[in-house]
Predicted model as a PDB file, atoms N, CA, C, CB and O in Angstrom, pLDDT in the B-factor column:
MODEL        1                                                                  
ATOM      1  N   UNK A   1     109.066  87.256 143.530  1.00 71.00           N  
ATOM      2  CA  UNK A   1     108.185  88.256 142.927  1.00 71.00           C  
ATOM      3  C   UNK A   1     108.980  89.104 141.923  1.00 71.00           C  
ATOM      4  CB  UNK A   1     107.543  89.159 144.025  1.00 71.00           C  
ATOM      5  O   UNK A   1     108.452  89.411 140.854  1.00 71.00           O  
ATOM      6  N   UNK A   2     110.168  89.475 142.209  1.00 92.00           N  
ATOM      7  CA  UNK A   2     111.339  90.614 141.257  1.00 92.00           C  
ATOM      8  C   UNK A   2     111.187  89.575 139.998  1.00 92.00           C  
ATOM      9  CB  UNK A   2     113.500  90.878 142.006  1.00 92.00           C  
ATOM     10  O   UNK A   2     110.806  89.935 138.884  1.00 92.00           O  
ATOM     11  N   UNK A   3     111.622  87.929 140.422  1.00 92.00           N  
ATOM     12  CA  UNK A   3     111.947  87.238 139.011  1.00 92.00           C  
ATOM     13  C   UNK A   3     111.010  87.092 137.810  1.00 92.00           C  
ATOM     14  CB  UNK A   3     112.274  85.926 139.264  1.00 92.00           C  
ATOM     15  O   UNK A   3     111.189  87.008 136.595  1.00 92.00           O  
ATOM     16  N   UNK A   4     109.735  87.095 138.771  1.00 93.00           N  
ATOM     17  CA  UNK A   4     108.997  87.306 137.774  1.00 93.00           C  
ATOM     18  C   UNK A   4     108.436  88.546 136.960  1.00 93.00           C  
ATOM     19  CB  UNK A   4     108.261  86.780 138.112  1.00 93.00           C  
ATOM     20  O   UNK A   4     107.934  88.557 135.836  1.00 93.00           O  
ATOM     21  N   UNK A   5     108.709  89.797 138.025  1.00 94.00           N  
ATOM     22  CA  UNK A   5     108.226  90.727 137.190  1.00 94.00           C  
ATOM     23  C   UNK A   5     109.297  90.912 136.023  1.00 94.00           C  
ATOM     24  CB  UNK A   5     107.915  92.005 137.978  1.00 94.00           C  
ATOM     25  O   UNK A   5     108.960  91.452 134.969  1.00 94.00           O  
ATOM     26  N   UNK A   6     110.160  90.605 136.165  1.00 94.00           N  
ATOM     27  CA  UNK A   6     111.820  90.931 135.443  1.00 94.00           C  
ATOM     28  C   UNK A   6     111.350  90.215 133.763  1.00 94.00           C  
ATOM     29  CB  UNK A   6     113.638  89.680 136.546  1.00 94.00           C  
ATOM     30  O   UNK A   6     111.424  90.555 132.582  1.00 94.00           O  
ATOM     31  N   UNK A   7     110.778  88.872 134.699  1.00 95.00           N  
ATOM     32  CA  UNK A   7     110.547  87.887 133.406  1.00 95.00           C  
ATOM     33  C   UNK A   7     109.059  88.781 132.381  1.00 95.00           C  
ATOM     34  CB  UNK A   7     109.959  85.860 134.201  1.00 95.00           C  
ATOM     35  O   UNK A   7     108.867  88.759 131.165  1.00 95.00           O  
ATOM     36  N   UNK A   8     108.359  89.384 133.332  1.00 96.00           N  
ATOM     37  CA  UNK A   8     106.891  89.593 132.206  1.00 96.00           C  
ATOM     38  C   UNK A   8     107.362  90.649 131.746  1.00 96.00           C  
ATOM     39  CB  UNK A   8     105.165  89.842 132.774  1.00 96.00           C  
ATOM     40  O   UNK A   8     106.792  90.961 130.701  1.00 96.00           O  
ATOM     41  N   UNK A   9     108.428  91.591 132.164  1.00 96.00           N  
ATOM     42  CA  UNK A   9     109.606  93.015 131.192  1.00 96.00           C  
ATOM     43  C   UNK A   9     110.170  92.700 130.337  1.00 96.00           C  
ATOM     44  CB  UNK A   9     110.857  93.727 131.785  1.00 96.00           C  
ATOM     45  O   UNK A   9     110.358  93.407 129.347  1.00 96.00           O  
ATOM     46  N   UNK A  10     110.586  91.570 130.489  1.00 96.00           N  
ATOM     47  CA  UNK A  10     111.193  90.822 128.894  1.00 96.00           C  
ATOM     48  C   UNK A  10     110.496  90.624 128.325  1.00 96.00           C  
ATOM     49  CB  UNK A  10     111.852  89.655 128.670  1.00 96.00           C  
ATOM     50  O   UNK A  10     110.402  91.354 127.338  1.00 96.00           O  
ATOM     51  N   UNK A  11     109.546  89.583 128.476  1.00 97.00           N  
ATOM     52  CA  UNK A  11     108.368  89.302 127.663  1.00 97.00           C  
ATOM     53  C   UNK A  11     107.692  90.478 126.402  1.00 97.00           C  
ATOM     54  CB  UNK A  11     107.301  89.054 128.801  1.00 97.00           C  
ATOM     55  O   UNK A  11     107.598  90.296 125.188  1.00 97.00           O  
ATOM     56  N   UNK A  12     107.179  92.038 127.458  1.00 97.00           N  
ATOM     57  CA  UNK A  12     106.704  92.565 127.386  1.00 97.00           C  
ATOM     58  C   UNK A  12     107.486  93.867 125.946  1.00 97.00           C  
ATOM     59  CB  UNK A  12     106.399  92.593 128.725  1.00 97.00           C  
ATOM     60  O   UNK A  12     107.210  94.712 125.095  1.00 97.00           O  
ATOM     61  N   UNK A  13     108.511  93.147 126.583  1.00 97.00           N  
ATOM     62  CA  UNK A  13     109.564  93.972 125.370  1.00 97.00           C  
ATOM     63  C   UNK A  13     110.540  93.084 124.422  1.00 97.00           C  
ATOM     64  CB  UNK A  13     110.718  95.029 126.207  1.00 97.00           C  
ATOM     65  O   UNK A  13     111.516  93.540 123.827  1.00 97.00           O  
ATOM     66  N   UNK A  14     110.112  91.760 124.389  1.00 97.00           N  
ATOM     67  CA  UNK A  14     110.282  91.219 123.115  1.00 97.00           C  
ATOM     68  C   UNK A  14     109.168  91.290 122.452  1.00 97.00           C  
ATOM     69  CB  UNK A  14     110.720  89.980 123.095  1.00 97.00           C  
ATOM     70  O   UNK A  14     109.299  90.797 121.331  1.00 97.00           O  
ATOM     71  N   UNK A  15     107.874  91.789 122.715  1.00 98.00           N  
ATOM     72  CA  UNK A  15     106.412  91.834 122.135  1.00 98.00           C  
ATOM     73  C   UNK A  15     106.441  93.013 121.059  1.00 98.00           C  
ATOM     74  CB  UNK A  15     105.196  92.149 123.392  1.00 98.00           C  
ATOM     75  O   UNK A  15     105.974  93.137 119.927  1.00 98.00           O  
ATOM     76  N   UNK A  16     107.439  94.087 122.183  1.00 98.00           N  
ATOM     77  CA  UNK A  16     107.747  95.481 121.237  1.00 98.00           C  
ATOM     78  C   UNK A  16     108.369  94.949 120.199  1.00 98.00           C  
ATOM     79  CB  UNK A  16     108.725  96.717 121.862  1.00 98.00           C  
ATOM     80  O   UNK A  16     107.902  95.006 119.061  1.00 98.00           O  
ATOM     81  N   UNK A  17     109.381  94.431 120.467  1.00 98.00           N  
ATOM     82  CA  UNK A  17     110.814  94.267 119.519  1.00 98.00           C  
ATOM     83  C   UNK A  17     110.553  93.449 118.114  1.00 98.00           C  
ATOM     84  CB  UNK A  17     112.087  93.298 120.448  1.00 98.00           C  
ATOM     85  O   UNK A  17     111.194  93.651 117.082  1.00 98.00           O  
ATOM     86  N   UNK A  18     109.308  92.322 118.291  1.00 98.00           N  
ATOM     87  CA  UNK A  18     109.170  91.549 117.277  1.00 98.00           C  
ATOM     88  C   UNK A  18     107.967  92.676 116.611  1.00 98.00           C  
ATOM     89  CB  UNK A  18     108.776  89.843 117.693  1.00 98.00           C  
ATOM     90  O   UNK A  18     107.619  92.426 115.457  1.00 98.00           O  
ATOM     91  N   UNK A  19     107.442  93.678 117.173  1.00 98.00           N  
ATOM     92  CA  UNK A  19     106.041  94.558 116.359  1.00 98.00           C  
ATOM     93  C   UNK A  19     106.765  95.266 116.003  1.00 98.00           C  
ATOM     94  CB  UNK A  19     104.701  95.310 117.038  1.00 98.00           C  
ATOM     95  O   UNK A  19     106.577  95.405 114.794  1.00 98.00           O  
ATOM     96  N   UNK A  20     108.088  96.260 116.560  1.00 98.00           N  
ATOM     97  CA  UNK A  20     109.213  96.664 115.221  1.00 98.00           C  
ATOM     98  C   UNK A  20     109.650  95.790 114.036  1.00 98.00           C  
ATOM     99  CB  UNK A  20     110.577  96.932 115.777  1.00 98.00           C  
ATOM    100  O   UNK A  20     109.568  96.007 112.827  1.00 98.00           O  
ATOM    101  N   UNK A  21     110.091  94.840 114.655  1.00 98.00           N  
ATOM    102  CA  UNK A  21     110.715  94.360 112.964  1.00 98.00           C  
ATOM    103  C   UNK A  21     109.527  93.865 112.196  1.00 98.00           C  
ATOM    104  CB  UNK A  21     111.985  92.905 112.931  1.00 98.00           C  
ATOM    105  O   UNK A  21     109.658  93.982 110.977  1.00 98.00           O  
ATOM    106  N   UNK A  22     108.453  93.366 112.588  1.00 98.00           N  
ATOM    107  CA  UNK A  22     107.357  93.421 111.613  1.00 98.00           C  
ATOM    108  C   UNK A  22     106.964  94.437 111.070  1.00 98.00           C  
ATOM    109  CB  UNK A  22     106.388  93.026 111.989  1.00 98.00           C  
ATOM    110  O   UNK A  22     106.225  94.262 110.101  1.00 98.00           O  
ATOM    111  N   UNK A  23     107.230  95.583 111.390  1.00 98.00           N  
ATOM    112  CA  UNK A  23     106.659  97.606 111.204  1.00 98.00           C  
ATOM    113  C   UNK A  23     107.921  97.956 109.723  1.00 98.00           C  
ATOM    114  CB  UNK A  23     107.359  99.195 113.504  1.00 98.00           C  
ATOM    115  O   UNK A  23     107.738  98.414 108.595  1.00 98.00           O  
ATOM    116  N   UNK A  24     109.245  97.443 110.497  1.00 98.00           N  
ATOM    117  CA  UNK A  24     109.967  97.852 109.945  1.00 98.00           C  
ATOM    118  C   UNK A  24     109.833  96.855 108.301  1.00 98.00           C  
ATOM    119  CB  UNK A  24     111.162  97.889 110.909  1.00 98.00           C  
ATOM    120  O   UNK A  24     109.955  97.378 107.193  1.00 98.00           O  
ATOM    121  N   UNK A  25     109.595  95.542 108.515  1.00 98.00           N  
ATOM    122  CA  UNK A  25     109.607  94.589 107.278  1.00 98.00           C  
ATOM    123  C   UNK A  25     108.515  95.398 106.639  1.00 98.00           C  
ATOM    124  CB  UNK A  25     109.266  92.816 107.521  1.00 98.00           C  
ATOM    125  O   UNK A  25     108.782  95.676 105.470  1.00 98.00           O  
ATOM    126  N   UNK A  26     107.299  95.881 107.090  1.00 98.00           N  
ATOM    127  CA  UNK A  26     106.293  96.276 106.274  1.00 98.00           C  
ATOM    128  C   UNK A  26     106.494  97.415 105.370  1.00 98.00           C  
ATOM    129  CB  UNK A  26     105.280  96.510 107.013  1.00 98.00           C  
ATOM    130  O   UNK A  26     106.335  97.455 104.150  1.00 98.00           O  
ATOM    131  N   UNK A  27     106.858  98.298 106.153  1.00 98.00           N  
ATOM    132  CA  UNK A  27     107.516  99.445 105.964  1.00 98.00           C  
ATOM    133  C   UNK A  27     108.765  99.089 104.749  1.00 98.00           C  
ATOM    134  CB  UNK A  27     108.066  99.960 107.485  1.00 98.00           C  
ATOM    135  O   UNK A  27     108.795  99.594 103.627  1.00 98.00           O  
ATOM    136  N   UNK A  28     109.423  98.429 105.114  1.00 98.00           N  
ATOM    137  CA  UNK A  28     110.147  98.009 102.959  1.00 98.00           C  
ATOM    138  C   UNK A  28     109.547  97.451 102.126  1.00 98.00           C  
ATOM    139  CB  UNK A  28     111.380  96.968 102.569  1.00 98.00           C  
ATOM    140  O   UNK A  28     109.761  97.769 100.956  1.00 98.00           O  
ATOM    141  N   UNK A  29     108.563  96.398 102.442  1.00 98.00           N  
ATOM    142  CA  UNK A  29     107.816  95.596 101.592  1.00 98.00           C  
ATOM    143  C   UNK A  29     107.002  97.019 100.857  1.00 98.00           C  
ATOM    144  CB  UNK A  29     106.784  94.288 102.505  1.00 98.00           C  
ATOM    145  O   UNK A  29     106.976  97.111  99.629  1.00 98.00           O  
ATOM    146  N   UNK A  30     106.408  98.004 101.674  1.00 98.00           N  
ATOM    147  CA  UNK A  30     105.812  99.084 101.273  1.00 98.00           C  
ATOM    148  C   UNK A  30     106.422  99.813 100.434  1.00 98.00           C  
ATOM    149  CB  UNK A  30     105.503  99.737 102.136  1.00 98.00           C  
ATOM    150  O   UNK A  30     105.801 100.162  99.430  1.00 98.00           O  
ATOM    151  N   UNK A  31     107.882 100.261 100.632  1.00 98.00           N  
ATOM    152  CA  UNK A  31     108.407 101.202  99.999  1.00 98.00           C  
ATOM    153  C   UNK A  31     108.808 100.589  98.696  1.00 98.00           C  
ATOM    154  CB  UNK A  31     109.429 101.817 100.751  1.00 98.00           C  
ATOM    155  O   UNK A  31     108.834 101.122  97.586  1.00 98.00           O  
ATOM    156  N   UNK A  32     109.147  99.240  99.078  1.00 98.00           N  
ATOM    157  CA  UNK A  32     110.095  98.427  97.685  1.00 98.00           C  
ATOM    158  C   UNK A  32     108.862  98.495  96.585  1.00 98.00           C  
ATOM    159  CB  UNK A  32     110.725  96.320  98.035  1.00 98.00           C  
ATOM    160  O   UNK A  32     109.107  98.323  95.391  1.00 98.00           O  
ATOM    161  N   UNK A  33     107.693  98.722  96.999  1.00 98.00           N  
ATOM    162  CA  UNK A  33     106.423  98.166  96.036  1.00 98.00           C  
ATOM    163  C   UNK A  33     106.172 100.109  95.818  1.00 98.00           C  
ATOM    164  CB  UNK A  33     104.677  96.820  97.126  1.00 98.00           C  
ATOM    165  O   UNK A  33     106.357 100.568  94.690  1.00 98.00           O  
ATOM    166  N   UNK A  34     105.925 100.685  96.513  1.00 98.00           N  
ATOM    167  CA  UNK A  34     106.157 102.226  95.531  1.00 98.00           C  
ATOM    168  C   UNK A  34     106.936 102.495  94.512  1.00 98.00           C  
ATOM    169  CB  UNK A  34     106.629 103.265  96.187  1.00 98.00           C  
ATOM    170  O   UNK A  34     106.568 103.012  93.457  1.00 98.00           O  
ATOM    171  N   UNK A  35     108.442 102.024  94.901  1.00 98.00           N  
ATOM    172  CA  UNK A  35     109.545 102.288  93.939  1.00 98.00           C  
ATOM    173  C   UNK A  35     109.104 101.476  92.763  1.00 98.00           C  
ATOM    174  CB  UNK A  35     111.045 101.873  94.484  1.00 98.00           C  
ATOM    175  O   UNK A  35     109.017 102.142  91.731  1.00 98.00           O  
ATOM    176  N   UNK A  36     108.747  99.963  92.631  1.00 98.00           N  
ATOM    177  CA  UNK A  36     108.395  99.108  91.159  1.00 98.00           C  
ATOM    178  C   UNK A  36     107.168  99.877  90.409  1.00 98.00           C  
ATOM    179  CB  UNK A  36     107.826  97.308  91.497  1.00 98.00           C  
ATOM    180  O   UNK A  36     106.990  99.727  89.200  1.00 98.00           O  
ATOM    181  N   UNK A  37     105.999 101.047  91.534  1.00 98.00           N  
ATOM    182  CA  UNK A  37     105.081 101.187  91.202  1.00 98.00           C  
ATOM    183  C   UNK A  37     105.520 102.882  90.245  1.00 98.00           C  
ATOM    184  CB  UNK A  37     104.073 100.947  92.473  1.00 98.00           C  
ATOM    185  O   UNK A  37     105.012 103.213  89.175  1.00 98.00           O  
ATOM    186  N   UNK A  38     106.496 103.634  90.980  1.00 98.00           N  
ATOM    187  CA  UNK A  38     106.866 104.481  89.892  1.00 98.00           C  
ATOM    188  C   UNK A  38     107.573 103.946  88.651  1.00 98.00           C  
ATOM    189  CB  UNK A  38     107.646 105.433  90.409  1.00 98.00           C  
ATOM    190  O   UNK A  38     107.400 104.490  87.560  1.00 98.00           O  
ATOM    191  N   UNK A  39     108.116 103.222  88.756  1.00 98.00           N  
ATOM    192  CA  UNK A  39     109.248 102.627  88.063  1.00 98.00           C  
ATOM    193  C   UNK A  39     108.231 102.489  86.871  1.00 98.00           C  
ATOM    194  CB  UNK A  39     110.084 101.166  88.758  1.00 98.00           C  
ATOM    195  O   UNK A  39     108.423 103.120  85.832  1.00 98.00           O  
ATOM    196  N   UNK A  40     107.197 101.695  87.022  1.00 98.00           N  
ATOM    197  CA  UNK A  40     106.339 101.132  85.669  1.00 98.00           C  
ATOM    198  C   UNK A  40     105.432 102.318  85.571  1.00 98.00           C  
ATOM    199  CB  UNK A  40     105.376  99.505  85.844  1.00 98.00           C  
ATOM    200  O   UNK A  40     104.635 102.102  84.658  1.00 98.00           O  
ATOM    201  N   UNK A  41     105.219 103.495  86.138  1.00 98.00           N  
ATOM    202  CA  UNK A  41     104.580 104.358  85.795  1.00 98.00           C  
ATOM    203  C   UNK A  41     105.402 105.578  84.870  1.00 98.00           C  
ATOM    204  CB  UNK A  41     103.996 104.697  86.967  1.00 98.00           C  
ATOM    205  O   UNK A  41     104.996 106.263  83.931  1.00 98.00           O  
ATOM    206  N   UNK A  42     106.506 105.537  85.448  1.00 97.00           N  
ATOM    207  CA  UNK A  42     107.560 106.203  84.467  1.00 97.00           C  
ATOM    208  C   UNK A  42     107.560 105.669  82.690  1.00 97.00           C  
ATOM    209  CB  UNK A  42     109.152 105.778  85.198  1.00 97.00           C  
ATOM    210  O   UNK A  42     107.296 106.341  81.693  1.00 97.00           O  
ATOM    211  N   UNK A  43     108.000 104.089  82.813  1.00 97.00           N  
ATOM    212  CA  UNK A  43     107.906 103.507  81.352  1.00 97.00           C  
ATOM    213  C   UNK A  43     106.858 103.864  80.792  1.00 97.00           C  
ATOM    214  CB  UNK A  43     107.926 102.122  81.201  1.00 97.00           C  
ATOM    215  O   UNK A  43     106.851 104.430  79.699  1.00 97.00           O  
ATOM    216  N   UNK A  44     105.451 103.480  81.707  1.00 97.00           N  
ATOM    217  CA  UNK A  44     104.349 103.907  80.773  1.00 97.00           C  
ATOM    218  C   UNK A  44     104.069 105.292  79.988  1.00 97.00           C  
ATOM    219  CB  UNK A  44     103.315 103.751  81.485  1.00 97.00           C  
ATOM    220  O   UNK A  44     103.579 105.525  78.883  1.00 97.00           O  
ATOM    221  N   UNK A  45     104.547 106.059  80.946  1.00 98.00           N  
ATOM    222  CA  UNK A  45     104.794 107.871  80.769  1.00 98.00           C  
ATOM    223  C   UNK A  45     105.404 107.815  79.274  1.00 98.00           C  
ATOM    224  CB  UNK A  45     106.188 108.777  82.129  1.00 98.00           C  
ATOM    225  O   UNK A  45     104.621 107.952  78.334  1.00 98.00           O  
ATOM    226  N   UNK A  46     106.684 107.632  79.046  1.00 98.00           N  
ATOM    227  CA  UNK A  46     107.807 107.518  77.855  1.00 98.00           C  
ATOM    228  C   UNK A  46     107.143 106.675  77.100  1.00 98.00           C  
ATOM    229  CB  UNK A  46     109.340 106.953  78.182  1.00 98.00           C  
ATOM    230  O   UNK A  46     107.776 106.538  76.053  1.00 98.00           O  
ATOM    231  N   UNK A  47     105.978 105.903  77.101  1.00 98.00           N  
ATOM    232  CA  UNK A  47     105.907 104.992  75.922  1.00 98.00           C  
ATOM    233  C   UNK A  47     104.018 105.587  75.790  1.00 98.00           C  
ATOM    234  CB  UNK A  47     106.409 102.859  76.351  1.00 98.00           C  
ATOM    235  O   UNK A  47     103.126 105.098  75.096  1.00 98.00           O  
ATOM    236  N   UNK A  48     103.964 106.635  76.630  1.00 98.00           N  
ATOM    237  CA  UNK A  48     102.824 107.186  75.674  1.00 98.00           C  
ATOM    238  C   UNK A  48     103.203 108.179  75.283  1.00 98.00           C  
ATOM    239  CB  UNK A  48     101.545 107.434  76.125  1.00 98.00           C  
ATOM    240  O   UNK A  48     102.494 108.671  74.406  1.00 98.00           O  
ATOM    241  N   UNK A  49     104.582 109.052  75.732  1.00 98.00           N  
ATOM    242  CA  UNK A  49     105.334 110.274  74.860  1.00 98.00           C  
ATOM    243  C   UNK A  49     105.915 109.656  73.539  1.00 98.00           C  
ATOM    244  CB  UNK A  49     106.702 111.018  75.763  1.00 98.00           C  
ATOM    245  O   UNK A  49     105.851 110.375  72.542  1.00 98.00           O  
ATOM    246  N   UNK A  50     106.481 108.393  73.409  1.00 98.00           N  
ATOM    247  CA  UNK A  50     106.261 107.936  72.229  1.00 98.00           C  
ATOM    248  C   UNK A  50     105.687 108.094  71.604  1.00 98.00           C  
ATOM    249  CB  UNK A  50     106.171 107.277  72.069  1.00 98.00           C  
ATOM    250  O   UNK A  50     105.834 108.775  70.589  1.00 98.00           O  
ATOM    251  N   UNK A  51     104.522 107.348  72.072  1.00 98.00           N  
ATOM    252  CA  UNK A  51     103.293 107.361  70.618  1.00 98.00           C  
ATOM    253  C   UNK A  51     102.760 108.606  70.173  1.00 98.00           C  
ATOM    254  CB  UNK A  51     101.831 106.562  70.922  1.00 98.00           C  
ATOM    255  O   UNK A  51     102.204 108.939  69.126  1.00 98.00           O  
ATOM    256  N   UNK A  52     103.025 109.139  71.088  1.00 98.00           N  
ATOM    257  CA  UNK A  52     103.027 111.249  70.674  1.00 98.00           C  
ATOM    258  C   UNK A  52     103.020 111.395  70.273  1.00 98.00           C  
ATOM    259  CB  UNK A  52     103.489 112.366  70.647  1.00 98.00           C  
ATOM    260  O   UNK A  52     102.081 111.791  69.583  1.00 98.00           O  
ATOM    261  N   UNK A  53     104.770 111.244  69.939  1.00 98.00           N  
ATOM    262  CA  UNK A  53     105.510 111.753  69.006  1.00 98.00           C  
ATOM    263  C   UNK A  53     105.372 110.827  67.866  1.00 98.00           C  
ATOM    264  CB  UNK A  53     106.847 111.975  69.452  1.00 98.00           C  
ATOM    265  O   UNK A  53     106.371 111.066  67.186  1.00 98.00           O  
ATOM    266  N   UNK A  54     105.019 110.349  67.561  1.00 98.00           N  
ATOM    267  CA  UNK A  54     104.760 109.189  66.338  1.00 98.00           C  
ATOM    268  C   UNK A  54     103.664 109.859  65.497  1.00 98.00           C  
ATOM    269  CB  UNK A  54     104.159 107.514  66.939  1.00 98.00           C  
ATOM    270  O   UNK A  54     103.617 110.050  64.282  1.00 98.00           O  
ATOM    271  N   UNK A  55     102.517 110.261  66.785  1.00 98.00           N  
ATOM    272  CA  UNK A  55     101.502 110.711  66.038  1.00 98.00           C  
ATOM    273  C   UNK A  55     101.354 112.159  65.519  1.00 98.00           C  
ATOM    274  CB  UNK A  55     100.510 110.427  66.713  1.00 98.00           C  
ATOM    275  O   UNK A  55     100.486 112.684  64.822  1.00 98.00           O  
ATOM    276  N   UNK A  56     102.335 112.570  66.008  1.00 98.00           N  
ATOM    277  CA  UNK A  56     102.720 114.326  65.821  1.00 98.00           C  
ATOM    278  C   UNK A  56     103.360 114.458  64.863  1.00 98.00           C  
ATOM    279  CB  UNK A  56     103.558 115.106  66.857  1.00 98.00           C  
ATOM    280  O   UNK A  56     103.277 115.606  64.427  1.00 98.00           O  
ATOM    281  N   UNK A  57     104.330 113.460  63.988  1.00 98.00           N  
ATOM    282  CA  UNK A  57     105.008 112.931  63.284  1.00 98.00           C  
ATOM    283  C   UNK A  57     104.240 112.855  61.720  1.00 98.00           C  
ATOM    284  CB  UNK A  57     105.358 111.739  63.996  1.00 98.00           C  
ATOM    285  O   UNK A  57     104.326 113.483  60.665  1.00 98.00           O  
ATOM    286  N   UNK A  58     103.262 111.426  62.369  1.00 97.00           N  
ATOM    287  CA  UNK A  58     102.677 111.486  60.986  1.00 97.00           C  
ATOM    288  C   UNK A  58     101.307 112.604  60.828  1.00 97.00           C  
ATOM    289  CB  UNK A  58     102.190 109.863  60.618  1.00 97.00           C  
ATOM    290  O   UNK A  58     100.623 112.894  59.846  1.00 97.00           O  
ATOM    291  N   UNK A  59     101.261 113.062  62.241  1.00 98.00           N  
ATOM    292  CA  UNK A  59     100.117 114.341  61.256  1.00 98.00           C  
ATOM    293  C   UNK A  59     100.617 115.241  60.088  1.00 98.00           C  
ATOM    294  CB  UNK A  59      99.551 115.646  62.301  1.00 98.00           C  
ATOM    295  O   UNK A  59     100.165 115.552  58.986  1.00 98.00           O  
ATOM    296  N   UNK A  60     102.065 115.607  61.001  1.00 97.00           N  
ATOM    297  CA  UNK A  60     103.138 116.585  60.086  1.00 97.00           C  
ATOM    298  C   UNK A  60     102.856 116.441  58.720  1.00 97.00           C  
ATOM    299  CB  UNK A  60     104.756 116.213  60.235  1.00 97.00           C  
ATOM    300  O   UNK A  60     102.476 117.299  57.923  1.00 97.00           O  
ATOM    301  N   UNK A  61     103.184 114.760  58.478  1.00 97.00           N  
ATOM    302  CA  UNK A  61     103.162 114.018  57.316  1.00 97.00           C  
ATOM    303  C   UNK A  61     102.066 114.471  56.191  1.00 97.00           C  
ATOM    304  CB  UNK A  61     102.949 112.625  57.745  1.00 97.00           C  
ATOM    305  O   UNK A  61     102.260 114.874  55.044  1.00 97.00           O  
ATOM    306  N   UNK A  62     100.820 114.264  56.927  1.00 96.00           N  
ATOM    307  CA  UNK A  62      99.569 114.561  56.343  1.00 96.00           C  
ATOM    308  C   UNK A  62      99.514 115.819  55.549  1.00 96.00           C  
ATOM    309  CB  UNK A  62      98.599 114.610  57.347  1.00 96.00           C  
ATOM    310  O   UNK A  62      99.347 116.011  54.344  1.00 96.00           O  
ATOM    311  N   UNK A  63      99.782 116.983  57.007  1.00 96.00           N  
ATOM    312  CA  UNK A  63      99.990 118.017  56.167  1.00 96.00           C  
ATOM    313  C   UNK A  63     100.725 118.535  55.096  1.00 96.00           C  
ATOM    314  CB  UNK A  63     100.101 118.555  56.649  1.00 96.00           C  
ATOM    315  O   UNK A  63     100.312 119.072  54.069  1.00 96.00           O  
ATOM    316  N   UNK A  64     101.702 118.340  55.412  1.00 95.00           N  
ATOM    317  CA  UNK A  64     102.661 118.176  54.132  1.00 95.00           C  
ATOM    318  C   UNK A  64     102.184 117.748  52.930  1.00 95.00           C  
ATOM    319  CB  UNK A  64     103.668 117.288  54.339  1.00 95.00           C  
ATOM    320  O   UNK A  64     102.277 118.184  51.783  1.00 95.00           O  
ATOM    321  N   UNK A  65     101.641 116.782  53.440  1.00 95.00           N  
ATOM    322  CA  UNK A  65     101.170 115.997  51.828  1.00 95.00           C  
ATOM    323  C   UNK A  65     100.155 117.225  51.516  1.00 95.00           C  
ATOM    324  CB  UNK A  65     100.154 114.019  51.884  1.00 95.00           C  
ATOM    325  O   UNK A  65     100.149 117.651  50.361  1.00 95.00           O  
ATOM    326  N   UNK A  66      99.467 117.701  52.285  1.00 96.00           N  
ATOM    327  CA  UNK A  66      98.468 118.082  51.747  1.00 96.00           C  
ATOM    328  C   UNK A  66      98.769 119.833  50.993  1.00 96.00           C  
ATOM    329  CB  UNK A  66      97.356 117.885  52.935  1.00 96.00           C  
ATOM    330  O   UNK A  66      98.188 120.390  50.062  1.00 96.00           O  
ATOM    331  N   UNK A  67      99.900 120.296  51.867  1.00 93.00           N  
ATOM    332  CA  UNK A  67     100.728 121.470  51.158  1.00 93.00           C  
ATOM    333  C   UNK A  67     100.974 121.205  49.670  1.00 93.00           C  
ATOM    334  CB  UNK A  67     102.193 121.665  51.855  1.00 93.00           C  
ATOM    335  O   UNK A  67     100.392 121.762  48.739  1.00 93.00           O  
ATOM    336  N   UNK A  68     101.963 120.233  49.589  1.00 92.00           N  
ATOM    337  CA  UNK A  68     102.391 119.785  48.399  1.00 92.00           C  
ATOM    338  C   UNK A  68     101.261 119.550  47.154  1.00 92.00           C  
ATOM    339  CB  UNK A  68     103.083 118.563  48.749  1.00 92.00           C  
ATOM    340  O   UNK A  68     101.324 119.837  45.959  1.00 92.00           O  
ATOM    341  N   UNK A  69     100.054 118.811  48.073  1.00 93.00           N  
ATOM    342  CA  UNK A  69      98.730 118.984  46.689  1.00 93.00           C  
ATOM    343  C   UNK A  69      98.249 119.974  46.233  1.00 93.00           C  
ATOM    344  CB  UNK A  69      97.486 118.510  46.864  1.00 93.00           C  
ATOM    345  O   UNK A  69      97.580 119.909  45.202  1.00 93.00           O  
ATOM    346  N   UNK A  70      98.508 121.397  47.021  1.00 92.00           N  
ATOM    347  CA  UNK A  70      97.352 122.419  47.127  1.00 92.00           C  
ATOM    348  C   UNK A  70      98.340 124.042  46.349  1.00 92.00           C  
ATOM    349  CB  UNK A  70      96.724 122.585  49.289  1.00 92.00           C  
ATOM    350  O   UNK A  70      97.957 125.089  45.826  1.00 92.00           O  
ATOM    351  N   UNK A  71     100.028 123.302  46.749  1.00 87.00           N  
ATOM    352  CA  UNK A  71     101.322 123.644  45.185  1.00 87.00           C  
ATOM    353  C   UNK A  71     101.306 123.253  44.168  1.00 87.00           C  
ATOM    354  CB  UNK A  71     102.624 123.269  45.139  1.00 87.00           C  
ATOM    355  O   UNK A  71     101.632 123.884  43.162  1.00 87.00           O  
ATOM    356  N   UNK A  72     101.055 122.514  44.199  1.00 80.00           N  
ATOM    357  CA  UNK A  72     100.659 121.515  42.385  1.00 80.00           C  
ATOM    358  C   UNK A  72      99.673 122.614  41.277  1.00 80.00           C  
ATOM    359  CB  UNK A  72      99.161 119.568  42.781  1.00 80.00           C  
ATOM    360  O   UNK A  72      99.333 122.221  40.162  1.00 80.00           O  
TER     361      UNK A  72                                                      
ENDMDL                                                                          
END                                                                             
């Protein structure tokens, strides 16, 4: 009767042991996929402060031009 209860305690706690390392695998698969998910949210950030500044750039432009017509 001991051998077997001994045996369904093992059992019972390799059941734990394999639902940790599945918790724990999920748990990086999770985190590793946040980190790629800031990662490309960052680039996107900087490459619409780019075009910002591109467009802040050539408004400048505009005006200017349009200073320069209104000196003439």
């Amino acid at each position: 009767v001991s051998e077997i209860y001994e045996e369904n305690i093992q059992n019972i706690n390799n059941q734990y042991e394999q639902e940790i390392n599945d918790l724990e695998l999920e748990i990086e698969r999770l985190n590793d996929e946040i980190l790629e998910l800031e990662i490309e949210k960052d680039e996107e950030i900087n490459n619409l402060k780019e075009q910002l500044e591109e467009k802040e750039y050539e408004l400048q432009e505009y005006k200017d031009k349009i200073a320069d017509l209104l000196d003439e």
